[in-house]
C-alpha positions as CSV (number, residue, x, y, z in Angstrom):
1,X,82.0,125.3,62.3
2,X,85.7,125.3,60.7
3,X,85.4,129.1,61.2
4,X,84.5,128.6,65.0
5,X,87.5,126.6,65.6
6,X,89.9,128.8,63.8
7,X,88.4,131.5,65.9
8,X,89.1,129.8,68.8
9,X,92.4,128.8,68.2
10,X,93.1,132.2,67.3
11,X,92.1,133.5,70.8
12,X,94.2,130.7,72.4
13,X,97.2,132.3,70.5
14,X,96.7,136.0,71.4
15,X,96.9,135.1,74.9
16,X,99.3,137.7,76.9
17,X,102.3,136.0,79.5
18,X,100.5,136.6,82.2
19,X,97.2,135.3,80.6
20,X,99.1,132.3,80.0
21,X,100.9,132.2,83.5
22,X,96.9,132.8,84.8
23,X,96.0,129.4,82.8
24,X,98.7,127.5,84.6
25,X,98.0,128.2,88.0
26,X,93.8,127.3,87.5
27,X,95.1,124.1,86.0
28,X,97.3,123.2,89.0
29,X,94.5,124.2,91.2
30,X,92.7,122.0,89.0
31,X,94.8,119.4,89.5
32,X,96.1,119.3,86.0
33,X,99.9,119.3,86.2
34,X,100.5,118.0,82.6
35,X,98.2,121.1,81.3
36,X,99.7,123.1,83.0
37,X,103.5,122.8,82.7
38,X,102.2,123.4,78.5
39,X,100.7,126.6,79.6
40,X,103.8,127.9,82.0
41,X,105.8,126.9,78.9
42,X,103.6,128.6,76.6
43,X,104.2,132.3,79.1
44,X,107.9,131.3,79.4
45,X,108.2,131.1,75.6
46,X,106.4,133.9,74.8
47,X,108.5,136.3,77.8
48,X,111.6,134.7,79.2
49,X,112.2,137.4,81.4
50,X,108.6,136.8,83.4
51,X,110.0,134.8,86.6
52,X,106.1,133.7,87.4
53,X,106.4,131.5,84.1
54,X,109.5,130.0,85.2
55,X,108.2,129.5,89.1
56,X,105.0,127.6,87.5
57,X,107.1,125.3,85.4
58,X,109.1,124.1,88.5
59,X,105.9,124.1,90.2
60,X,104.1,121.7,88.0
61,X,107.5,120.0,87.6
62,X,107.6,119.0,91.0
63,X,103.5,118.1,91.2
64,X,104.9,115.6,88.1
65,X,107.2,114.3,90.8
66,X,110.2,115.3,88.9
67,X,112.2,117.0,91.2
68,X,115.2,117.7,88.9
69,X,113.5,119.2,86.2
70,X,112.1,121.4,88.6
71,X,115.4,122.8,90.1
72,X,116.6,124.9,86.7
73,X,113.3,126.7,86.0
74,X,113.3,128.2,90.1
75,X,116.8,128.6,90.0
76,X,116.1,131.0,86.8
77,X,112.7,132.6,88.3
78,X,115.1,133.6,91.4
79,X,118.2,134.8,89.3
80,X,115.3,137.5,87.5
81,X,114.1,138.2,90.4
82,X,116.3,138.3,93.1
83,X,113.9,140.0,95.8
84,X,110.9,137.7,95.0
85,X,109.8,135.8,98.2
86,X,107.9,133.6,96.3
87,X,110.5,132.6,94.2
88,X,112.6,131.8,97.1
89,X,109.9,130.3,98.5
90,X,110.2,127.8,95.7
91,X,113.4,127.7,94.8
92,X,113.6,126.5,99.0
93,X,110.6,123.8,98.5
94,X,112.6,122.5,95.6
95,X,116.6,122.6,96.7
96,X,115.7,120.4,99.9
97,X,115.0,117.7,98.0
98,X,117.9,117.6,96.3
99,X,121.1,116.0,97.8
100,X,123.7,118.4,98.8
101,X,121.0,121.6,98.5
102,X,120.0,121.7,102.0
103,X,122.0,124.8,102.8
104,X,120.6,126.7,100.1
105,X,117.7,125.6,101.0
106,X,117.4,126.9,104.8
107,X,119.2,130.2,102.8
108,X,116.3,131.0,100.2
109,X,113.5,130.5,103.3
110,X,115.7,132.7,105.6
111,X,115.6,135.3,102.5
112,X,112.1,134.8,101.9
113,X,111.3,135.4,105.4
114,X,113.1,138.5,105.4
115,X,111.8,140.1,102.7
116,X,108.1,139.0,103.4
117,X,107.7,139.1,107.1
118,X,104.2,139.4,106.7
119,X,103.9,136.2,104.8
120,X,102.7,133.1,106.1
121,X,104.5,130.7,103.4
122,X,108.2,131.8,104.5
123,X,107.9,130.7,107.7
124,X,105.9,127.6,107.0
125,X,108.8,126.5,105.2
126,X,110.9,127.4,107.9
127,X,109.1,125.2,110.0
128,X,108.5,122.1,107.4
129,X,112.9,122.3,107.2
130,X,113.1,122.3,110.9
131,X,110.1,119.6,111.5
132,X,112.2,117.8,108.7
133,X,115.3,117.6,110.9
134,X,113.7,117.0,114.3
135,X,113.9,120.3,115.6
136,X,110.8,120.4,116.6
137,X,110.9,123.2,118.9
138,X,112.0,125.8,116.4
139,X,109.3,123.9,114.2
140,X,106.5,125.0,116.4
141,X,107.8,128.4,116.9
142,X,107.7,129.1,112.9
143,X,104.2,127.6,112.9
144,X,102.5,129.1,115.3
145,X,104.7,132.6,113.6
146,X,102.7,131.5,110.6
147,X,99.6,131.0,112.4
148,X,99.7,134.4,114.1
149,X,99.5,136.3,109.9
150,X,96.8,133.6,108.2
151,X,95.2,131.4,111.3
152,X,93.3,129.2,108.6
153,X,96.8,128.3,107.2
154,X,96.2,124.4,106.4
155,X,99.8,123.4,106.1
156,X,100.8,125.2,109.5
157,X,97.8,123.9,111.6
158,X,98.7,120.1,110.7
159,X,102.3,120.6,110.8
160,X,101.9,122.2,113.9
161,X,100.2,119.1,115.3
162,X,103.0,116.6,114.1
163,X,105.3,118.8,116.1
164,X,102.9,118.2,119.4
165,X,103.4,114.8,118.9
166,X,106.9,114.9,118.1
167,X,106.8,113.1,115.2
168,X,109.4,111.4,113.5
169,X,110.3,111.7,109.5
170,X,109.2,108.0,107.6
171,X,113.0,108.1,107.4
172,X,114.3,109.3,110.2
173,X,117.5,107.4,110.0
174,X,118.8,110.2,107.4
175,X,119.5,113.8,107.5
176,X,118.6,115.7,105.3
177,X,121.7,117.9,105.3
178,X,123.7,115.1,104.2
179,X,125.1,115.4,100.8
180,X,124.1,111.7,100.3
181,X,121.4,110.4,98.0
182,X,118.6,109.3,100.7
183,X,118.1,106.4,98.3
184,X,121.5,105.5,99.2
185,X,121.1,105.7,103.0
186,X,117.6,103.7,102.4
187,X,119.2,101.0,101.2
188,X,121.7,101.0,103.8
189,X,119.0,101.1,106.5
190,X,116.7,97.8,104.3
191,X,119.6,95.5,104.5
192,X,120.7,96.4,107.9
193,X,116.6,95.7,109.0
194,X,116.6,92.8,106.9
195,X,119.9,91.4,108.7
196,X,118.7,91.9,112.0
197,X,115.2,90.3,111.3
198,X,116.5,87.0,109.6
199,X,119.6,86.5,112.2
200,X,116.5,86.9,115.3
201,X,114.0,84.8,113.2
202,X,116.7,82.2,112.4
203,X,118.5,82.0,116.0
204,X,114.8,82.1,117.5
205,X,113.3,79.0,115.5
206,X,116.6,77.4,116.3
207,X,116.4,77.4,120.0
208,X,112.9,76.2,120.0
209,X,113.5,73.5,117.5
210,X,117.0,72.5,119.3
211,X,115.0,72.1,122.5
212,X,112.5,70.6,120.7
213,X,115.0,67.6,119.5
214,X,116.3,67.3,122.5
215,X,113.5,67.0,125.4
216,X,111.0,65.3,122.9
217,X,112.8,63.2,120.5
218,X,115.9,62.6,123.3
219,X,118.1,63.9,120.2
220,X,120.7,65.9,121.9
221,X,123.6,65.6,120.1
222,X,122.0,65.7,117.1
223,X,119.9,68.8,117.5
224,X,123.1,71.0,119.2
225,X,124.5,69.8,115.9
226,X,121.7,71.4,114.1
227,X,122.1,75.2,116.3
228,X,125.6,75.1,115.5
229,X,124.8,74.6,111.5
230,X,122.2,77.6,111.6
231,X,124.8,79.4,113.7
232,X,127.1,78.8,110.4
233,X,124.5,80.2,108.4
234,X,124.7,83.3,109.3
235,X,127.8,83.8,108.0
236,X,126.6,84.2,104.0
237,X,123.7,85.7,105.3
238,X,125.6,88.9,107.1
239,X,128.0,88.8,103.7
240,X,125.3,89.0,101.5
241,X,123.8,92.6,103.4
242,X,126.7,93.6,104.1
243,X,127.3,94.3,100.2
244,X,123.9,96.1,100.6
245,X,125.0,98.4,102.7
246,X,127.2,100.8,101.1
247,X,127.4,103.5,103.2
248,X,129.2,102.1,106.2
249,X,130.6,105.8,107.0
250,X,127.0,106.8,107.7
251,X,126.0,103.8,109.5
252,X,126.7,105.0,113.1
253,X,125.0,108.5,112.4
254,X,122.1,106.4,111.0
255,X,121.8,104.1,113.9
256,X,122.5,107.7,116.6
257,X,119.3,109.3,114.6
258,X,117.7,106.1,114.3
259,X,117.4,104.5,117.6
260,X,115.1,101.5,117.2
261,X,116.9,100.7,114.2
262,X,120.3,101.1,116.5
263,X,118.0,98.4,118.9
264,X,117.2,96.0,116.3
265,X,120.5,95.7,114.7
266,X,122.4,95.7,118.2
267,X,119.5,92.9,119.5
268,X,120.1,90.9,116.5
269,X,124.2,91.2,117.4
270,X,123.6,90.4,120.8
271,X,121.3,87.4,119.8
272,X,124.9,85.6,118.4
273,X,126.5,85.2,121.1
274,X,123.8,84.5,123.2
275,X,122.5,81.5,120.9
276,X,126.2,80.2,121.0
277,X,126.8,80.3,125.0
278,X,123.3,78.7,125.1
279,X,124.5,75.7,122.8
280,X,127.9,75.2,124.8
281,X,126.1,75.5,128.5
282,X,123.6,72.9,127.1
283,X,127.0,70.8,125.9
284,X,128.0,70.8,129.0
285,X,127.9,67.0,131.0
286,X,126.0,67.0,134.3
287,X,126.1,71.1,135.0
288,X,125.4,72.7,138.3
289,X,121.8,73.4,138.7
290,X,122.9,77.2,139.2
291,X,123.1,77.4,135.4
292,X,120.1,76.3,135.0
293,X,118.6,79.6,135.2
294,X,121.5,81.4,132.9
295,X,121.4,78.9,130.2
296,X,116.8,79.7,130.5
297,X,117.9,83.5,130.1
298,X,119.9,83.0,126.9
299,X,117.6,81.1,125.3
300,X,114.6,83.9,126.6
301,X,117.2,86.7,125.4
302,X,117.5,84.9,122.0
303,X,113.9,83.6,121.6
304,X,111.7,87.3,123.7
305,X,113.9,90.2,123.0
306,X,112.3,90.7,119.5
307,X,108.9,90.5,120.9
308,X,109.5,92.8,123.7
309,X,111.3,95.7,121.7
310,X,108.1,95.8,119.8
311,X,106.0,96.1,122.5
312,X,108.2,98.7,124.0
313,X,108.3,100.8,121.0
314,X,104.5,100.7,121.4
315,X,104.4,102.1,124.3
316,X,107.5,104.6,123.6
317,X,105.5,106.1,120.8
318,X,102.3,106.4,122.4
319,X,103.9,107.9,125.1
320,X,105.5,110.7,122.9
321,X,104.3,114.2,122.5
322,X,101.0,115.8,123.6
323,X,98.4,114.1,121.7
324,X,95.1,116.2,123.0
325,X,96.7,119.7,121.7
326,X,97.2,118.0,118.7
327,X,93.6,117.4,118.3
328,X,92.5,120.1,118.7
329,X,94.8,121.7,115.6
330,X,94.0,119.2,113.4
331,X,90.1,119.6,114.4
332,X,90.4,122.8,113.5
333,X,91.2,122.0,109.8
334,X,87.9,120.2,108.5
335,X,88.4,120.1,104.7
336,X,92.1,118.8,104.9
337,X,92.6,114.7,103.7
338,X,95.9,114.8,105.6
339,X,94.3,116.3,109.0
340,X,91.7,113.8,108.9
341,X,94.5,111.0,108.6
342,X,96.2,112.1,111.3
343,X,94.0,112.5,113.9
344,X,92.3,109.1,113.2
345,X,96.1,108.0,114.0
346,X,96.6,110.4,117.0
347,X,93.2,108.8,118.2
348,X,94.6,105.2,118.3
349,X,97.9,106.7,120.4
350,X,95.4,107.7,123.0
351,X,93.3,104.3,123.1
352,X,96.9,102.6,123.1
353,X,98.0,104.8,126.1
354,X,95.0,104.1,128.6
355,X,95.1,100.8,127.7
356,X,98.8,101.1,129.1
357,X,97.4,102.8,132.1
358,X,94.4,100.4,132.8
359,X,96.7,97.2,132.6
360,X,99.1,98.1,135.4
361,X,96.4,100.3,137.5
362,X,93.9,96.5,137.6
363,X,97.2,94.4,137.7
364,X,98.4,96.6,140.7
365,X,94.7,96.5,142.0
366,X,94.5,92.8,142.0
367,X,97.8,91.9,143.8
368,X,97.6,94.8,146.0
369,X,93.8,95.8,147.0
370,X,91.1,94.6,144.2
371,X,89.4,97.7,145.4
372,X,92.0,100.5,144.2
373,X,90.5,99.1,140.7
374,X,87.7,101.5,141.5
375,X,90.1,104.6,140.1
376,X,90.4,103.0,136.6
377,X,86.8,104.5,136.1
378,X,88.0,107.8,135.4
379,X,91.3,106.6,132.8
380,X,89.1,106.5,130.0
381,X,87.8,110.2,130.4
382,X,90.8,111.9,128.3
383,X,90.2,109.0,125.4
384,X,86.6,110.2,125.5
385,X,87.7,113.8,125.5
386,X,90.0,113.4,122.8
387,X,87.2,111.3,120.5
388,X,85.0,114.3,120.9
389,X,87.6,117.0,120.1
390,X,88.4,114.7,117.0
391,X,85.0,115.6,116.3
392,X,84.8,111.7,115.8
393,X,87.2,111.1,112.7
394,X,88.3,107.4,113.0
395,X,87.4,104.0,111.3
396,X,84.6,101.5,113.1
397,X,88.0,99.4,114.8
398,X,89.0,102.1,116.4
399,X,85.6,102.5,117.8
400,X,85.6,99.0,118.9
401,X,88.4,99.5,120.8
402,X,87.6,102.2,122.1
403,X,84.4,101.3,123.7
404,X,86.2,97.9,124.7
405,X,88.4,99.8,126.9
406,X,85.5,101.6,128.8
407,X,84.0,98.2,129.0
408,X,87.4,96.9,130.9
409,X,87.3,100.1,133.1
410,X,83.7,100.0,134.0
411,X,84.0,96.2,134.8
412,X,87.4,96.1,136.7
413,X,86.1,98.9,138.3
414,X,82.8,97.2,139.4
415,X,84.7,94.1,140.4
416,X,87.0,96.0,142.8
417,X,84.0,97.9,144.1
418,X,81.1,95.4,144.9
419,X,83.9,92.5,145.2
420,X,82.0,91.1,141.2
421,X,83.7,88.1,139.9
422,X,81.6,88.7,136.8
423,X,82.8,92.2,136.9
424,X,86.5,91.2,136.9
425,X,85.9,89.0,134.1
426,X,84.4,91.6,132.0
427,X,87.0,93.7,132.5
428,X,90.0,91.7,132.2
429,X,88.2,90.0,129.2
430,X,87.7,93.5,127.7
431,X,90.9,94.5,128.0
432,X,91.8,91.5,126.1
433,X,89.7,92.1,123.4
434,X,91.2,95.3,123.0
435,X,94.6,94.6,122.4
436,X,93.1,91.5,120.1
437,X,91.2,94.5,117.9
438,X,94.4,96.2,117.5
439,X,96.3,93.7,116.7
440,X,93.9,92.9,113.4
441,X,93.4,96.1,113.1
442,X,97.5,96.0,112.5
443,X,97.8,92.9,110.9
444,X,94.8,93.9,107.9
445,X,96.2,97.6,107.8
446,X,100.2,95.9,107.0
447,X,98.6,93.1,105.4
448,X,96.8,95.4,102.5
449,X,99.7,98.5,102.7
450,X,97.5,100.9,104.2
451,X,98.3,103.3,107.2
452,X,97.9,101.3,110.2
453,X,97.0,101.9,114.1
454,X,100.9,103.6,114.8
455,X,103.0,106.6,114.7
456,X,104.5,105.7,111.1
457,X,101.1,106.3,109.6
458,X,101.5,109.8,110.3
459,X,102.1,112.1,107.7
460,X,103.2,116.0,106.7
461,X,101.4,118.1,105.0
462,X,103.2,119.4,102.1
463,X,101.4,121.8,99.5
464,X,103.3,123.1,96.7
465,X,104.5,126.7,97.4
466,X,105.4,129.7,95.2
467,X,103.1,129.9,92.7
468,X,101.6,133.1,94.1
469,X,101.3,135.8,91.0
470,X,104.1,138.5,90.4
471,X,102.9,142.1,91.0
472,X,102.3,143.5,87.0
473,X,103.5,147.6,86.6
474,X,100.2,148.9,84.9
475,X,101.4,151.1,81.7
476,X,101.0,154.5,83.7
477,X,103.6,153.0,86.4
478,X,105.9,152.6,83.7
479,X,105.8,155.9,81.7
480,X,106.1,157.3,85.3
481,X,109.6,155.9,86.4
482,X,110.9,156.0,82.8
483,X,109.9,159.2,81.8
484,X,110.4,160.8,86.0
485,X,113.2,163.4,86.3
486,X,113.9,161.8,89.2
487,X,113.0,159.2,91.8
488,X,112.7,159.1,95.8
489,X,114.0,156.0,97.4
490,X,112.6,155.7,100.9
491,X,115.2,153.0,103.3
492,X,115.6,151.9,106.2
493,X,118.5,152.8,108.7
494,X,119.7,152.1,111.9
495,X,118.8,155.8,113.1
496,X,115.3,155.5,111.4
497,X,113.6,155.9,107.9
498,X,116.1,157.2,104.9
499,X,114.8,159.3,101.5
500,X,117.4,159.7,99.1
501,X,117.1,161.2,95.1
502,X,117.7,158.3,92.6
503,X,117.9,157.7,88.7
504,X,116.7,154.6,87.5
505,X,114.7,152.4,84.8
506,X,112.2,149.6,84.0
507,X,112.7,146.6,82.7
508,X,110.4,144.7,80.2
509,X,110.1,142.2,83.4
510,X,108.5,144.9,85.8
511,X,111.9,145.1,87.7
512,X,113.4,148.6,88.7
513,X,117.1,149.1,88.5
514,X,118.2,152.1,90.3
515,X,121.2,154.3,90.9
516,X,121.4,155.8,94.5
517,X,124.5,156.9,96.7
518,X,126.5,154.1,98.4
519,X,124.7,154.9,101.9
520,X,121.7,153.3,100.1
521,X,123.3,150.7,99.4
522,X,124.5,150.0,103.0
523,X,120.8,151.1,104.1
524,X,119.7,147.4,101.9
525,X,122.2,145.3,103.0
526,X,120.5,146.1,106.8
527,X,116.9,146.2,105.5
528,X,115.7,145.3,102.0
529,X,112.5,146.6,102.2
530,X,112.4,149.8,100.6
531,X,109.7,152.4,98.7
532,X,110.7,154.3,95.2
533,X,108.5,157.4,94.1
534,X,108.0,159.1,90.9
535,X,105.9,161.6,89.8
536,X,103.6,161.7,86.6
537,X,106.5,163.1,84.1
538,X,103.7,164.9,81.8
539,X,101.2,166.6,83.6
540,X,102.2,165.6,87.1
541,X,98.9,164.6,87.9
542,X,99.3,161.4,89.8
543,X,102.2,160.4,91.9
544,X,103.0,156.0,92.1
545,X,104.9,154.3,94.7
546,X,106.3,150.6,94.2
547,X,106.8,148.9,97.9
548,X,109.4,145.9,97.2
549,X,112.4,144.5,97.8
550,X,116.1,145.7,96.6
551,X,119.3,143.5,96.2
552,X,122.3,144.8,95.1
553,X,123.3,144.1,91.1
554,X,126.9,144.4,89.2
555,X,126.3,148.4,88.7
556,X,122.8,149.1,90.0
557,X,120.1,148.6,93.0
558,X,117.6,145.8,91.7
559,X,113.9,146.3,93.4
560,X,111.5,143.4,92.6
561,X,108.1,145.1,93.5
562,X,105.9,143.9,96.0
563,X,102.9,146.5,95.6
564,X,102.3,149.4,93.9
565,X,99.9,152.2,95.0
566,X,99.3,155.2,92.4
567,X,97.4,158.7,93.9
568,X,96.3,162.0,92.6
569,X,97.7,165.3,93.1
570,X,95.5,167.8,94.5
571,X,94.7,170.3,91.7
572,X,92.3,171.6,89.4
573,X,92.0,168.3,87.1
574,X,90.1,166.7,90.1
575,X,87.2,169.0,89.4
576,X,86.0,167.2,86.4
């Protein structure tokens, strides 16, 4: 037994590198981010020069959740290999999360793109830093780029569907190119949302409990007394978030990017003044009936305008973007946790949208002609549709509501018909009931901190990239190129495909460094895509070609492979 384990442990410890490097990525697969970061190690240890260790140490870094560790280790994979896509593919993922790295990050997935253009990654991370910043149109266009090399692309098909529905970021008060913490900017956007909520909350109860006092208990004085005390208290209140805030220079840009959080604070601002004239108009002795109706607006502007910003961001959201397309992308990726979360949301932004269409289509119908109420029959048809091309993901409320909501459109639609009192009732009773099954639906969903019935609950699928495997020189690839006479380097140009003679070598890393003319080195700055040759330098039996990408060095061209492809010579060795 002792032997066994000594035996074991000595077959853990003649692990190559890349053996190592192997290990790592099954445990991340795995799920295994602790055990694997000690595996990366074990290959970075063992070969510091082997940028795949470093790239899997960043990786499992930043599946740890530590972001910062997991800068140094990609900025070091992408120093010793300068023309790896995949390391700029992570060195990207990780640099825009990291304040003040945006640039660099959108620089690393430009680079990445260009020196893999038949890569799907690149451009997925082209598009998750443009989804990231709003753009959704360029987002789409790098997805559906993405789409068009590896169609079963998980990331770019969900993605894809967020930019459909024109999502918005959980915070989309900050932008990302900012060089501030988002932390910062966070905390900034809490107090001003908690400012706005307690001065509407406060000023609200006040008005009802001034009129309260005064047309009940004939307390008048007294209770005008009281709106102007909890007029006063707002004074430490707006002190004590003010201090929160912080970041007053980014507060306008926040609210510009942010516009329901530009509403609330500007409806709780708007809600001080109003509270106040209503306290002075009700001061006034014997007033003219004419301000009757102004002094019943300021107190409905103080005591409504929080309720109906909600409801109209309701109906904003489900209004946005073109839910049915996004379906049928997300639909499309069965095994994905985040697809199936997101088109149980999407589904609720359809219910939510014919139930906006049914209520002013039998509202219309009833003060107009009760038997226009006969189209609301066919509103329900693209909830259906959708349901069915969700292949039915949802949760049993949804379905509720959803069959509630045929319900109100069958009835209303028999009432207006056949003239049906009990038809109307269904209807408008259904209809009801709807709304009543959302409503729980949101109250349970924020009550327990679990994604609810609205756009917020949608989220972006982010796997971690780069952790693809270097491309290994096999033994005979290396005699070749350090042995070779010479070498052939193959370019691009702007008048068409260049060969040139270089001299070069190979590093213990797999990299070549070559020495070619300076109109190679022109040829790379316009294309970095290039193919070196050598021949077998012994018997010339086989001939190898590395495809990868070159960036110019201090003294030399530096050519991180991409593939290699080795042939035989015709000759009279192949008769054997």
């Amino acid at each position: 037994m002792g032997n066994d384990g000594r035996a074991g442990k000595d077959d853990i410890s003649d692990k190559s590198p890349r053996e190592w490097c192997t290990e790592a990525l099954t445990r991340l697969n795995a799920g295994r981010p602790e055990s694997a970061l000690e595996a990366a190690r074990r290959a970075a240890d063992l070969d510091p020069g082997d940028e795949w260790a470093h790239r899997l140490v960043s990786l499992a870094h930043e599946r740890l959740g530590r972001d910062a560790d997991a800068l140094p280790p990609a900025e070091r994979a992408a120093d010793l290999a300068p023309g790896s896509w995949p390391a700029r593919v992570r060195l990207a993922s990780i640099a825009r999360r990291i304040p003040g790295r945006w640039s660099e990050a959108v620089s690393d997935a430009v680079l990445a793109a260009r020196f893999a253009p038949e890569e799907a990654d690149p451009e997925v991370l082209l598009g998750d830093l443009a989804l990231l910043r709003d753009d959704h149109p360029e987002a789409e266009r790098a997805y559906r780029a993405a789409l068009a090399r590896a169609p079963a692309h998980p990331q770019a098909r969900v993605n894809l569907a967020l930019c459909l529905l024109r999502w918005d970021r959980p915070r989309p008060h900050h932008d990302p190119a900012w060089p501030v913490d988002p932390r910062q900017t966070g905390r900034a956007r809490r107090a001003l949302e908690v400012w706005a909520r307690q001065v509407r909350l406060l000023l609200a109860l006040a008005v009802i409990a001034v009129a309260a006092a005064a047309l009940a208990l004939d307390a008048a004085a007294w209770a005008r007394a009281g709106g102007f005390a909890a007029l006063a208290a707002l004074v430490p209140l707006t002190v004590r978030q003010a201090r929160r805030v912080g970041v007053w220079a980014y507060v306008p840009a926040m609210a510009g990017r942010d516009p329901w959080l530009g509403a609330a604070v500007v409806s709780a601002g708007l809600s001080v003044p109003a509270f106040a004239a209503w306290l002075l108009l009700g001061a006034v002795p014997a007033a003219p009936s004419w301000l009757d109706p102004v002094w019943a607006g300021l107190a409905g502007i103080v005591v409504l305008m929080w309720p109906a910003l909600a409801v109209v961001r309701v109906l904003a959201e489900a209004w946005r973007g073109r839910p049915l397309p996004a379906l049928a992308e997300l639909g499309s990726v069965p095994g994905e946790r985040t697809a199936a979360r997101n088109a149980g949301v999407t589904l609720w932004i359809v219910l939510v949208r014919t139930w906006s269409v049914l209520v002013p289509l039998v509202g219309g119908a009833l003060v107009v002609e009760p038997r226009a109420a006969v189209a609301a029959v066919a509103v329900p048809f693209p909830m259906v549709r959708a349901w069915l091309r969700a292949r039915g993901r949802g949760d049993g409320w949804l379905l509720a509501a959803g069959c509630l909501v045929a319900l109100a459109a069958l009835g209303c639609a028999v009432g207006g018909a056949l003239g049906s009192a009990w038809g109307w009732r269904t209807g408008l009773g259904a209809l009801g009931a709807a709304m009543a099954v959302y409503a729980v639906r949101a109250l349970r969903s924020w009550w327990r901190g679990a994604p609810g019935p609205w756009r917020a609950s949608l989220v972006m699928c982010d796997l971690p990239m780069g952790g693809a495997p270097s491309v290994a020189l096999p033994s005979e690839v290396r005699q070749a190129f350090s042995y070779a006479r010479s070498l052939v380097l193959a370019y691009g140009d702007p008048m068409g495909p260049r060969v040139v003679g270089a001299a070069g070598s190979v590093t213990s890393s797999g990299e070549l460094r070559l020495i070619a003319g300076p109109e190679a080195w022109e040829g790379v700055e316009a294309d970095p895509r290039v193919a070196v040759f050598a021949a077998d330098p012994l018997q010339r039996r086989f001939w190898v070609e590395v495809r990868g990408i070159a960036r110019p060095g201090p003294d030399v061209l530096r050519v991180t492979p991409k593939q290699v492809l080795v042939g035989e010579f015709p000759g009279r060795h192949q008769r054997r």
